[in-house]
N, C-alpha and C positions, 0 to 999 in steps of 0.2 A: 559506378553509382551515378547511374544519368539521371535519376531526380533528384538527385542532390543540386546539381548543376542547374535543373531547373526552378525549384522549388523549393531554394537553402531554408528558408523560415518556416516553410510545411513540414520537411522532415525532421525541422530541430523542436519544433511546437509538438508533432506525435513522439519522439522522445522524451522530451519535459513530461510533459500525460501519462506519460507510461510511467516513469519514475515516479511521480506523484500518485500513481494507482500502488506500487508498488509500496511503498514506505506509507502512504494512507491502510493500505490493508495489515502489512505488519503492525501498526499500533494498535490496530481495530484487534486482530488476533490476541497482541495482549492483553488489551484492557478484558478482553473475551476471556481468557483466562485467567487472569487474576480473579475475576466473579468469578470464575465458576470453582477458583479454590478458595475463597472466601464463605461461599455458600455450602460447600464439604466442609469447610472448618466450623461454619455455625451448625450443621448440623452432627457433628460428632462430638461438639461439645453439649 
């Protein structure tokens, strides 16, 4: 890992990013699906 060695705080900032891409789009998915069974429950009721 020779950019590591070079560039410890670059490659530990595009992991941070990454993680927060990750766990920002899993909530986003949720919330995405909770409406969309919210709006099948309003509509079959």
């Amino acid at each position: 890992v020779a950019a590591f060695d070079k560039y410890p705080y670059l490659v530990v900032a595009i992991v941070a990013v990454a993680i927060l891409c990750v766990v920002g789009f899993y909530f986003y998915a949720k919330k995405q699906k909770a409406k969309v069974e919210e709006a099948e429950k309003a509509q079959a009721a």
